[in-house]
C-alpha positions as CSV (number, residue, x, y, z in Angstrom):
1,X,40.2,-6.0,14.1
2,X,37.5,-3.8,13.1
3,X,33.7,-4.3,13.4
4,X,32.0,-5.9,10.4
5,X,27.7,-5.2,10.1
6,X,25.2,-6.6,7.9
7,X,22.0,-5.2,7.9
8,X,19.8,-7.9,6.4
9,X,15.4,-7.7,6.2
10,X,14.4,-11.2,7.3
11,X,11.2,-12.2,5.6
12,X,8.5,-13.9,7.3
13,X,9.1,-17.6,8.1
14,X,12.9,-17.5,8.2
15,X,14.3,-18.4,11.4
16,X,16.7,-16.2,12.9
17,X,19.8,-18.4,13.4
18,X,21.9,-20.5,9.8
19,X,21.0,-24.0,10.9
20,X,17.5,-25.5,11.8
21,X,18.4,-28.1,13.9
22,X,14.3,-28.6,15.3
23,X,12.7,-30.5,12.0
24,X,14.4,-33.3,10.8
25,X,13.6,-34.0,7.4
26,X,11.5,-30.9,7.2
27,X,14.0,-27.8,7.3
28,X,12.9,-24.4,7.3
29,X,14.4,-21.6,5.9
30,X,17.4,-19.8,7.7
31,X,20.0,-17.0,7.6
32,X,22.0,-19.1,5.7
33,X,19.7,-19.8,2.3
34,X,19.8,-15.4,2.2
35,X,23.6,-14.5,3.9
36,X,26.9,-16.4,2.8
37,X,29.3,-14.5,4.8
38,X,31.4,-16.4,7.3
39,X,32.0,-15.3,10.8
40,X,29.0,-13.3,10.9
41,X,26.3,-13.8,13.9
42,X,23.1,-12.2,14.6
43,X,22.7,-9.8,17.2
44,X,19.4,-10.7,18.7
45,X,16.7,-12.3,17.7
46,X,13.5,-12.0,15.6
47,X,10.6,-14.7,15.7
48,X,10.0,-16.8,12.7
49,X,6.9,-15.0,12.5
50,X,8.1,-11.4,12.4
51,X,9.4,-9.3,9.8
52,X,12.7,-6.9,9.0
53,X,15.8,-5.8,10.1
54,X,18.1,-8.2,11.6
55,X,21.4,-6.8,12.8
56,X,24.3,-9.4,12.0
57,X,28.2,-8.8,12.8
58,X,31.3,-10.4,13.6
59,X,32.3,-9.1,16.1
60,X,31.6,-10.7,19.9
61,X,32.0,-7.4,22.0
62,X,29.6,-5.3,19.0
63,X,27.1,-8.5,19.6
64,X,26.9,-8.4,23.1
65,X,26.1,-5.0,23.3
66,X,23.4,-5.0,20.2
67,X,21.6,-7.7,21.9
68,X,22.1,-7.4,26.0
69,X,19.3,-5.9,27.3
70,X,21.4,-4.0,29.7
71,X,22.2,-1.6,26.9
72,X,18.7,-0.5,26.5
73,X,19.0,-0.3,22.6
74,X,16.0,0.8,21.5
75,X,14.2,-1.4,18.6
76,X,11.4,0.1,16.3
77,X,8.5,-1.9,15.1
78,X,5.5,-1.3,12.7
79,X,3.2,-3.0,14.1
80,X,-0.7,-4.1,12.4
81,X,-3.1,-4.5,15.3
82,X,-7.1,-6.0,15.2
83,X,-8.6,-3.3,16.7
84,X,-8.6,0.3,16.9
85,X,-6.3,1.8,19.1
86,X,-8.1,4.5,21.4
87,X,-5.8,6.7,24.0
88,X,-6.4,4.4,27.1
89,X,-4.8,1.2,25.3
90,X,-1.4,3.5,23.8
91,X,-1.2,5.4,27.7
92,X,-0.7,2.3,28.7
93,X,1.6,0.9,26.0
94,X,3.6,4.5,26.8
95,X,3.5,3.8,31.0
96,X,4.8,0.1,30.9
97,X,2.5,-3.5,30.6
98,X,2.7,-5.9,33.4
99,X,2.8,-9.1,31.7
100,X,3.8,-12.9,33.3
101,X,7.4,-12.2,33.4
102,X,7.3,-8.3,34.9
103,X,6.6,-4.9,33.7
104,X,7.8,-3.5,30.4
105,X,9.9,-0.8,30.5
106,X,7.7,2.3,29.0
107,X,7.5,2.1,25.2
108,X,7.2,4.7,22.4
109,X,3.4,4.1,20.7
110,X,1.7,5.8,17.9
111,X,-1.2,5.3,15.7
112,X,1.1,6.0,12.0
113,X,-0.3,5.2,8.0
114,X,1.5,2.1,6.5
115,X,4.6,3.0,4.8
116,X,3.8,3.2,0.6
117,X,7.0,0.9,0.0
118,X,5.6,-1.8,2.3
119,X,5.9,-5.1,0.7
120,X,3.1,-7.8,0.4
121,X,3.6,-10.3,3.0
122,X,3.5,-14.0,1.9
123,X,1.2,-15.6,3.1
124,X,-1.1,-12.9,3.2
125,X,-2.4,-11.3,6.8
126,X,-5.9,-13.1,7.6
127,X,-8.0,-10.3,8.1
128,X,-11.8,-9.9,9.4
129,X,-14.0,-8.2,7.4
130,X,-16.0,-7.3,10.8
131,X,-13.1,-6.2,12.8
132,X,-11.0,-3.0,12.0
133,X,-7.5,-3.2,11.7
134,X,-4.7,-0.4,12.6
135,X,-0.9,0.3,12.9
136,X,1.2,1.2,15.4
137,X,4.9,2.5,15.4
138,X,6.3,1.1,18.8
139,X,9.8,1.4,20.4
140,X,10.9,-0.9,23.0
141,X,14.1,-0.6,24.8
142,X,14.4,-3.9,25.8
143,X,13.8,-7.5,24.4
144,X,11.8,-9.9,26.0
145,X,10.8,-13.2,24.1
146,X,7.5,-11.8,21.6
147,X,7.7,-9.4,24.1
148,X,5.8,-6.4,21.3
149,X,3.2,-9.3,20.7
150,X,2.0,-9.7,24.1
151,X,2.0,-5.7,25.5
152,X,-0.1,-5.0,22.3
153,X,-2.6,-8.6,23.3
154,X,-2.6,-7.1,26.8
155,X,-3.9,-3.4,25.7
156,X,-6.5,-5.6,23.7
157,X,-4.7,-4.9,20.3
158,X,-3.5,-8.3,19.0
159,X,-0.8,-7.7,16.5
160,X,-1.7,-9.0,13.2
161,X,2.1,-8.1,11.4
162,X,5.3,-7.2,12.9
163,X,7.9,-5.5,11.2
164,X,11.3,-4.5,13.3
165,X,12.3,-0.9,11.3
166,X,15.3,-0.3,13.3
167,X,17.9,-1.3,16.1
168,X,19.5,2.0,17.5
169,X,20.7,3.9,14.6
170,X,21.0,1.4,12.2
171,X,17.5,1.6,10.0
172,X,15.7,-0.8,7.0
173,X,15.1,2.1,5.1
174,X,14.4,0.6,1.1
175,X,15.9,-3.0,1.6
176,X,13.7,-5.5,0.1
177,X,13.0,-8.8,2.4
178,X,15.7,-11.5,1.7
179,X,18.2,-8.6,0.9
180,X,21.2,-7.5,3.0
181,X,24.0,-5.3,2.8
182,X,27.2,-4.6,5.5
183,X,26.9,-1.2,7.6
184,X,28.3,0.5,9.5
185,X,29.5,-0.5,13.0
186,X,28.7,2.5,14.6
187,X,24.9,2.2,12.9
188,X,24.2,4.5,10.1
């Protein structure tokens, strides 16, 4: 049996698994109000609070080594920070964080303009008016629980918006957020 991929750009607020099984009588919105393709599973994770590409497939072995950190398949973020990055804070971003649970493996980190095609976020970002705001195109080659949230809070950067751009080769190019559309397996 061959390998089956969806590429799918989770908005914000949609949890990243088809049942909410956490609030009874108050569901929130999953995989399975945007993707009704069975036998499909995601291949990692993305907090309810982040944005983008998910990687989805049905295929156990493909899964395993999407989402096993052992792999070291890198994951791109755009990342909106309060603050303005200055060298000392992406060096160490770049060198490895030590947070609670270890020391990152060293990360990709650059100061990039937002895309054009970047969609409005809803709800909106609360921003400052007295406190800049910047963003930041990170790769990580591992996955550690809101592990990009916490090396950009330890550098002094907390991330405002996070939005995952790519897993390995497989990118979000122009897909809109609730959209999807299969892949394939080997990630173009």
């Amino acid at each position: 049996m061959s390998s089956r991929v969806i590429l799918f750009n989770k908005p914000y607020g949609v949890l990243s698994q088809f049942t909410d099984k956490g609030t009874e009588g108050s569901p929130r919105p999953t995989l399975s109000g945007f993707i009704d393709e069975p036998g499909f599973y995601p291949a990692g994770r993305l907090d309810r609070d982040s944005e983008g590409l998910m990687v989805l497939t049905d295929h156990g072995p493909l899964q395993a080594r999407i989402s096993n950190p052992k792999y070291k398949l890198e994951k791109t973020y755009l990342v909106q920070v309060e603050g303005t990055p200055d060298e000392k804070a992406l060096d160490a971003l770049r060198r490895g964080v030590t947070l609670k649970d270890g020391v990152t493996r060293p990360a990709r980190a650059d100061v990039v303009d937002p895309p054009d095609t970047l969609w409005e976020r809803d709800p909106p970002v609360r921003f400052r008016k007295s406190v800049p705001d910047a963003w930041l195109r990170i790769t990580i080659s591992e996955g550690r629980n809101r592990q990009v949230r916490r090396m950009t809070a330890h550098v002094g950067l907390p991330t405002l918006r996070l939005i995952r751009m790519q897993v390995g080769d497989w990118e979000l190019n122009q897909l809109h957020p609730g959209a999807w559309r299969f892949a394939s397996a080997t990630g173009a």
